[in-house]
N, C-alpha and C positions, 0 to 999 in steps of 0.2 A: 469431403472437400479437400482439394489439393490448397494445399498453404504455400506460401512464395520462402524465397530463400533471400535474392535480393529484386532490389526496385530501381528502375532509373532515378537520376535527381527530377525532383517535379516540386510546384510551389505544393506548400502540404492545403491539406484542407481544414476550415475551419471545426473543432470537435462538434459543434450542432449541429454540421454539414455531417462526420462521421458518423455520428449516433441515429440520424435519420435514412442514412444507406442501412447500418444493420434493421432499420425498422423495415426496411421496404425488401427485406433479404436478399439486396442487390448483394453481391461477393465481393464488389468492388472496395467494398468494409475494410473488409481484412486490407488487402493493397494499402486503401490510404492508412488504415493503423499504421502497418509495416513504416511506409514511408515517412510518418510523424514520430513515431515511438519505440522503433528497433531498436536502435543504438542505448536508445534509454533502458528497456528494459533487459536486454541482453546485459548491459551492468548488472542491472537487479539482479539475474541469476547465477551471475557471476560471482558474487557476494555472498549465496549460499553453497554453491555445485562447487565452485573454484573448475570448473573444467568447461570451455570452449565448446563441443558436441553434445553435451548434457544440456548445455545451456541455454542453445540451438533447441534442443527440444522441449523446452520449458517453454521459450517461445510460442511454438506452435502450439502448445496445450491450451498457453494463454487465450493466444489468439481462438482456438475452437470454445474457451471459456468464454468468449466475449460473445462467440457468436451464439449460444447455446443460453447463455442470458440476457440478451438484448433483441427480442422484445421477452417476457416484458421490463424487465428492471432498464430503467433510462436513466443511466446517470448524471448527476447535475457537472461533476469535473469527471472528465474520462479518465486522466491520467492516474488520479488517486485512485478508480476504478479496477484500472488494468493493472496497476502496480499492487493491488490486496488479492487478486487474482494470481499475480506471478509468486508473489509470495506464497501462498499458497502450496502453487504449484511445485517452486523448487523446492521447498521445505520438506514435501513429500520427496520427493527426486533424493534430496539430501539424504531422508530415512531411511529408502528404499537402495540406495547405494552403498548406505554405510550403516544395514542395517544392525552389524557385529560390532562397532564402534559407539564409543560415548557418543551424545550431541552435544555441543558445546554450552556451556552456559548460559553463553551470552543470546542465544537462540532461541530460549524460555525467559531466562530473565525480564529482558524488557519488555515483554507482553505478558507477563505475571505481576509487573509492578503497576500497570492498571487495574488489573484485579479487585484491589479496595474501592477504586471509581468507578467503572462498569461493570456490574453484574452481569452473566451473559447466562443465568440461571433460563428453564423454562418458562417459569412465571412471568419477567421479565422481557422472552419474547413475544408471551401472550398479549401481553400489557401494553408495551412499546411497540409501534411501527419500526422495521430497524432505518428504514427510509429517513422519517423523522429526526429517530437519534443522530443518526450520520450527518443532516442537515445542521443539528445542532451542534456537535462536534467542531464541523466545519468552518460554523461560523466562528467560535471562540478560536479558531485556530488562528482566521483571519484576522481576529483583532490581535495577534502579540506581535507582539516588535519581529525584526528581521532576525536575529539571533536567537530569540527563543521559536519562532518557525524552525529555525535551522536547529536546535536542540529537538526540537519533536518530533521533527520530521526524520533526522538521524537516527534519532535513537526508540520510537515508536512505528515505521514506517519502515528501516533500511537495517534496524537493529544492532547498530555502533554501540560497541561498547563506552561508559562512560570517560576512558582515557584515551579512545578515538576522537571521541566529539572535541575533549580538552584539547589536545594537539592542533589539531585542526583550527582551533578559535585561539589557539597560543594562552589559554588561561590553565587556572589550576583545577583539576577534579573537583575538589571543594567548592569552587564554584559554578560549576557545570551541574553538582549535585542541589545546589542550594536554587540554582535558575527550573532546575527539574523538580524541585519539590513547590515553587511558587504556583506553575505552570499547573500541579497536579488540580493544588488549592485554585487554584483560578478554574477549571476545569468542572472540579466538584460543584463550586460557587455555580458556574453557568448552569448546570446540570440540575442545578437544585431550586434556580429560578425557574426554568422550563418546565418544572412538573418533575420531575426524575429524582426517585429515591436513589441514594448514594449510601 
């Protein structure tokens, strides 16, 4: 499958609307992605690769990830979708480019600090649907304030370091840590009402 580079400006399509072209493996998938989510996840790669043509190709991996999993996994938010997908994909890209160099910390760290919350043991996936999990994740996500969204989603999702997120919110680390240790506890709490050992 040949993948686009660029798109004319077009109104985007609805994601229910995209996710039912990849079900119907119209091609036209990929386009409207492109057109609703380039620019977004081209950042995303850009944040691991640091490099413009890497980044570009992260892209289109993406974009054949989406199409190579949908049907059947149907996601309920595309965007969290495509964006665990590009991670993914740069991360590799990251390794395989600087495979003689450290990886940065900060690159493990923040998805090592769920670790105590999500098991992601075999047993675990025998047990849980991951569909489920995700749903329930989702929804605790949905209920925190704007700023601890933005704490989570930085720093679990885009993988900011704790004295980025600080910056950014004009607060102190100390507090950025203390809003990420509630979030974890709030998290554990949802997980543990759901059925889900912690």
């Amino acid at each position: 499958m040949a993948f686009l580079k660029k798109v004319s400006t077009e109104e985007t399509m609805s994601d229910e609307k995209i996710v039912d072209l990849y079900f119907s493996r119209d091609e036209n998938a990929i386009k409207q992605t492109d057109l609703k989510y380039r620019k977004y996840l081209l950042g995303v790669a850009e944040y691991f690769v640091h490099n413009a043509q890497d980044s570009e190709e992260c892209l289109n991996d993406t974009y054949l990830g989406a199409w190579n999993s949908m049907p059947p996994t149907r996601p309920r938010i595309l965007q969290a979708f495509l964006t665990s997908i590009m991670r993914r994909v740069a991360v590799s890209c990251y390794r395989t480019k600087n495979s003689k160099k450290r990886i940065p910390a900060e690159f493990i760290d923040s998805l090592s600090d769920l670790d105590d919350i999500i098991d992601e043991n075999e047993d675990m996936e025998r047990e849980y649907n991951a569909r489920e999990l995700g749903e329930c994740i989702s929804s605790f996500v949905r209920s925190l304030s704007e700023r601890q969204i933005y704490i989570f989603v930085g720093r679990y999702y885009f993988l900011r370091s704790v004295g980025e997120i600080a910056d950014a919110l004009s607060v102190s680390r100390s507090t950025v840590n203390k809003e990420i240790a509630a979030i974890k506890t709030g998290l554990r709490q949802k997980l543990e009402s759901e059925g889900y050992t912690v």
